[in-house]
KELO-271688 format. One record per residue (C-alpha): residue number from 1; residue in three letters; z, x, y. Coordinates in pm, 1 decimal. Layout:
BEGIN
+-----+-----+----------+----------+----------+
|   k |   r |        Z |        X |        Y |
+-----+-----+----------+----------+----------+
| NUM | ALA |        Z |        X |        Y |
...
+-----+-----+----------+----------+----------+
***
This chain:
BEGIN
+-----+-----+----------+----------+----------+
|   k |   r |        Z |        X |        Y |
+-----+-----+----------+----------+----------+
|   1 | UNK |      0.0 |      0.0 |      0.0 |
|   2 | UNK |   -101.0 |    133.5 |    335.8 |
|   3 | UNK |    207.6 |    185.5 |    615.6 |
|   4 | UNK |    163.2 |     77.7 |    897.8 |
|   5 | UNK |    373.2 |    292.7 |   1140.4 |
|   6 | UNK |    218.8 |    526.8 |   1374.9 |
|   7 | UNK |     51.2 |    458.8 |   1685.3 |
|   8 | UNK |   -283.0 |    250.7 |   1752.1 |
|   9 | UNK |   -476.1 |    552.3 |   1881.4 |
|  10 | UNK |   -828.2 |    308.1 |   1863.7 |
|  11 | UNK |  -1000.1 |     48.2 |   1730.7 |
|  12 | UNK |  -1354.0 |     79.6 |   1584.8 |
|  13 | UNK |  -1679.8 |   -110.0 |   1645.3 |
|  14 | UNK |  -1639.9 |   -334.2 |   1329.0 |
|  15 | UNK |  -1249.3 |   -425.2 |   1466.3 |
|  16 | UNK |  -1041.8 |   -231.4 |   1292.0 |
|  17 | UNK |   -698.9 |    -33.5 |   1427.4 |
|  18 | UNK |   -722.2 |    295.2 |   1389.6 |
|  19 | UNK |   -386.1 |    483.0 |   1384.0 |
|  20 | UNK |   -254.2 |    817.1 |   1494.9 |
|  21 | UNK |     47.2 |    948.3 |   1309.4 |
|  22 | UNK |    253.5 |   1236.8 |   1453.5 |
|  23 | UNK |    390.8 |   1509.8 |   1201.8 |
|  24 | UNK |    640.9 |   1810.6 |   1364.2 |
|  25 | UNK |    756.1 |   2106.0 |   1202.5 |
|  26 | UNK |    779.6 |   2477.2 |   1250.3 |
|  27 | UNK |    726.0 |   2499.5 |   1571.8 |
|  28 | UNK |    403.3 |   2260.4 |   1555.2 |
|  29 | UNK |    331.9 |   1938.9 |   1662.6 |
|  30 | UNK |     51.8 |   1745.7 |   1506.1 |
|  31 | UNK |   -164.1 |   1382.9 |   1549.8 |
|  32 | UNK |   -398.0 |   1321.3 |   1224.8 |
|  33 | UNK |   -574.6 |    983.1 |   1258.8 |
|  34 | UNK |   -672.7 |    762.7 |    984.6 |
|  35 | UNK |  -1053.3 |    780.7 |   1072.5 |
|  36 | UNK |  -1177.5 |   1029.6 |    851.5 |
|  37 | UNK |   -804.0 |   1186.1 |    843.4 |
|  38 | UNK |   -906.6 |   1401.4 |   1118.6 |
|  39 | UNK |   -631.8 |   1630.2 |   1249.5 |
|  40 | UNK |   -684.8 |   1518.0 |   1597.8 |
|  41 | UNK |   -474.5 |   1751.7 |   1764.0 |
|  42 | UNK |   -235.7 |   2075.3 |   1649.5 |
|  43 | UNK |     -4.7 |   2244.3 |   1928.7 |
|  44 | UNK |    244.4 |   2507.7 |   1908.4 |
|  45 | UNK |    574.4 |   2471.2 |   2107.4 |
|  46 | UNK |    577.3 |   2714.2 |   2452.0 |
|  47 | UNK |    163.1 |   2723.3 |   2457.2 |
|  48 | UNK |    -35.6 |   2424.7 |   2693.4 |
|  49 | UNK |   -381.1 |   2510.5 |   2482.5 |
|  50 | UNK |   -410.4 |   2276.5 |   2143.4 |
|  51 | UNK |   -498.9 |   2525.0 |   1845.6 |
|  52 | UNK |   -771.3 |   2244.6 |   1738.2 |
|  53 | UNK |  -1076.8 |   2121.0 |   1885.7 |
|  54 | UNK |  -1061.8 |   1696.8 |   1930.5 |
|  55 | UNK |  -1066.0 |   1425.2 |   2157.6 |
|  56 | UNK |   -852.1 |   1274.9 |   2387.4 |
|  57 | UNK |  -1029.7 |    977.1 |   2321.0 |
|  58 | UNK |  -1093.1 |    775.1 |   2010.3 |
|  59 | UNK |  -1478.7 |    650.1 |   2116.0 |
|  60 | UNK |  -1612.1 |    965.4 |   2076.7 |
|  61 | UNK |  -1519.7 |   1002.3 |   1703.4 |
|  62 | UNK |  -1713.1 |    736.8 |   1612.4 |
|  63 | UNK |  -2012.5 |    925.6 |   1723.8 |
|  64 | UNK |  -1911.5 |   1235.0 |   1595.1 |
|  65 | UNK |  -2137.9 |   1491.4 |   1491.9 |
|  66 | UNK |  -1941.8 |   1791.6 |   1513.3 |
|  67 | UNK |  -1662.4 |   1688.4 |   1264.1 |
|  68 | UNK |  -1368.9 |   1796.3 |   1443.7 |
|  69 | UNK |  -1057.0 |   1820.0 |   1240.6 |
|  70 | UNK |  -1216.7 |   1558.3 |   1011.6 |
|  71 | UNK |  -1171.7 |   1610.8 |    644.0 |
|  72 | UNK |  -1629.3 |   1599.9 |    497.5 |
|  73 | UNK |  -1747.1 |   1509.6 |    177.2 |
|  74 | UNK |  -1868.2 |   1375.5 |    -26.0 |
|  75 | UNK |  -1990.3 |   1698.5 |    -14.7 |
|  76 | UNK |  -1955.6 |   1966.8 |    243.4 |
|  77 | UNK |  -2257.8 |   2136.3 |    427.9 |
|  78 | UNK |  -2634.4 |   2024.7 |    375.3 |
|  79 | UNK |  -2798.9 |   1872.3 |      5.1 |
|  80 | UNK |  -3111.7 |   2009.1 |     49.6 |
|  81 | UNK |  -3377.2 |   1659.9 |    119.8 |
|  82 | UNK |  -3088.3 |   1472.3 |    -24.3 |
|  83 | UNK |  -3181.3 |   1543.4 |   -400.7 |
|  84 | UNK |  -2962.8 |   1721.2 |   -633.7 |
|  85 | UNK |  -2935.4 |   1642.9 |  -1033.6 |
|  86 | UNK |  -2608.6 |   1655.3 |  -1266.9 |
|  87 | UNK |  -2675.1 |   1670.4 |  -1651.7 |
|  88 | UNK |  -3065.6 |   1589.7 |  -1633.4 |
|  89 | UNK |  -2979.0 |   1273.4 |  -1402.1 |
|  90 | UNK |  -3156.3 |   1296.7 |  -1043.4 |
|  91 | UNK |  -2949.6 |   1147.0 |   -761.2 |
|  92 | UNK |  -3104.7 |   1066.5 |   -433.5 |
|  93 | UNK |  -2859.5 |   1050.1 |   -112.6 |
|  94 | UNK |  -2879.9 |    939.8 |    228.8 |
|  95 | UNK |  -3013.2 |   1188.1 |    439.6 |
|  96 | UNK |  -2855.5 |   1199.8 |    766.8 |
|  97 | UNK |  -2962.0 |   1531.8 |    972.3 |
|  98 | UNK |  -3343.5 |   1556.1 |   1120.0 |
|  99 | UNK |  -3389.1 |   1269.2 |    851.8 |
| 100 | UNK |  -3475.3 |   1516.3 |    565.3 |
| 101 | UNK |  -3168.9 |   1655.2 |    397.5 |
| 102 | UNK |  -2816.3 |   1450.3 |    321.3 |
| 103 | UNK |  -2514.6 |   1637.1 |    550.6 |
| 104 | UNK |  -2164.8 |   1604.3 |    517.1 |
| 105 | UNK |  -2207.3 |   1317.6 |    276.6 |
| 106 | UNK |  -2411.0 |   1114.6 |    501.2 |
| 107 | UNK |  -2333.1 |    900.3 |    757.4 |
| 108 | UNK |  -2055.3 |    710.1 |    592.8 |
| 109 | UNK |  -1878.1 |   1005.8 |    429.5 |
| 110 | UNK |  -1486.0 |   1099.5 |    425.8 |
| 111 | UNK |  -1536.4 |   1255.8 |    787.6 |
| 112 | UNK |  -1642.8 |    851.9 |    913.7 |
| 113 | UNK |  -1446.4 |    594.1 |    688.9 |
| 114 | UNK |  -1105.9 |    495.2 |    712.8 |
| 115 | UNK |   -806.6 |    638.7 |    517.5 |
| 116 | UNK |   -484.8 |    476.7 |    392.8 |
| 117 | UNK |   -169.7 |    645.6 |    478.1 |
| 118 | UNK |     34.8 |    637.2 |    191.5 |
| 119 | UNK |    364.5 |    839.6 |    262.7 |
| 120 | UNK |    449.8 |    899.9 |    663.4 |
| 121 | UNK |    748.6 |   1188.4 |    696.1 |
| 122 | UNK |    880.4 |   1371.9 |   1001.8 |
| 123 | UNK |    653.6 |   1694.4 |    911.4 |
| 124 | UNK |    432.0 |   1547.3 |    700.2 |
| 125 | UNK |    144.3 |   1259.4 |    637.5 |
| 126 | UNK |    -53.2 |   1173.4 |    318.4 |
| 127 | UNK |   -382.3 |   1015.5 |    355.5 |
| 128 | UNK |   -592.9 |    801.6 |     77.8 |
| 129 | UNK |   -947.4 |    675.0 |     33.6 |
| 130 | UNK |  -1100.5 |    553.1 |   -254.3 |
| 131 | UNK |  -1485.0 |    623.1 |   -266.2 |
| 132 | UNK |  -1673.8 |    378.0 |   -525.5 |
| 133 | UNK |  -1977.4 |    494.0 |   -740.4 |
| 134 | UNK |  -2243.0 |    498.1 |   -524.5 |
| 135 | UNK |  -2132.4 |    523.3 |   -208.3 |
| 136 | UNK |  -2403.6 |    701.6 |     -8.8 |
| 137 | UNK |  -2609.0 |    782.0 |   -361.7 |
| 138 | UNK |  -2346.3 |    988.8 |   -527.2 |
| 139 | UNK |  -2250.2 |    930.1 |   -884.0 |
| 140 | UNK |  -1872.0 |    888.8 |  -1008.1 |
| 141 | UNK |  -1593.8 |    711.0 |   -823.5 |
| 142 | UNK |  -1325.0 |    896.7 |   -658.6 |
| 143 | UNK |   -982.6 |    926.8 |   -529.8 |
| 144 | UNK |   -904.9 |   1140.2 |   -248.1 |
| 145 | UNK |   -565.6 |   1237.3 |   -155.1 |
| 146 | UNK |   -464.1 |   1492.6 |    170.4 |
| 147 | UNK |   -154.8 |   1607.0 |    249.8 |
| 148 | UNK |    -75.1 |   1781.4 |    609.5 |
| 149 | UNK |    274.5 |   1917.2 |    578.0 |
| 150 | UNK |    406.5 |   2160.3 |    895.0 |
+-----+-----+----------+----------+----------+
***
């Protein structure tokens, strides 16, 4: 079951809240949204500069296309034209940069969907998302679990 604690740091086109939890430990001060569990900003006590690129604003990570903080995949980097094949099968995925190859797992990958927090701690925040067979033409359905602990 997802909490529902945090902050509402946005809401996205289709409606939905998108929160902002806060983890602190160490020294360190962190907001990781559930969008794409992007670590939205990381600061270390004493210094004004964040150690992580983001946003102030939760528009612009809709739009994204430099991935800040966010956690990619289905896969990570390019699939060359969107084609790869496991065991003799040939899988064709959406391809989402200059229209020929698939990147980052397309436009709906992890980076771009919404994630579940399901534990919320003082220095720490675990993030779920469950990614059907399918999903943007890859095989095999998944769970995904990450863990920021400071």
């Amino acid at each position: 079951m997802a909490m529902k604690d945090g902050e509402v740091f946005g809401t996205t086109q289709a409606g939905e809240a998108v929160r902002r939890f806060t983890i602190r430990g160490g020294g360190l001060t962190a907001n990781i949204i559930g969008l794409g569990a992007i670590v939205q900003d990381l600061r270390l006590a004493g210094h004004d500069a964040p150690l992580v690129l983001g946003y102030g604003n939760f528009e612009f990570y809709e739009t994204d296309t430099a991935f800040f903080g966010a956690v990619v995949g289905r896969y990570a980097n390019r699939i060359r034209d969107g084609r790869f094949t496991i065991a003799g099968q040939r899988y064709q995925t959406e391809r989402n940069f200059l229209d020929k190859h698939t990147l980052h797992g397309g436009s709906q990958g992890f980076s771009h969907r919404p994630w579940e927090v399901s534990l919320h701690g003082r220095d720490f925040v675990t993030l779920t998302l469950h990614d059907p067979d399918g999903t943007m033409g890859f095989p095999g359905a998944l769970d995904v679990t990450c863990t920021y602990r400071l």
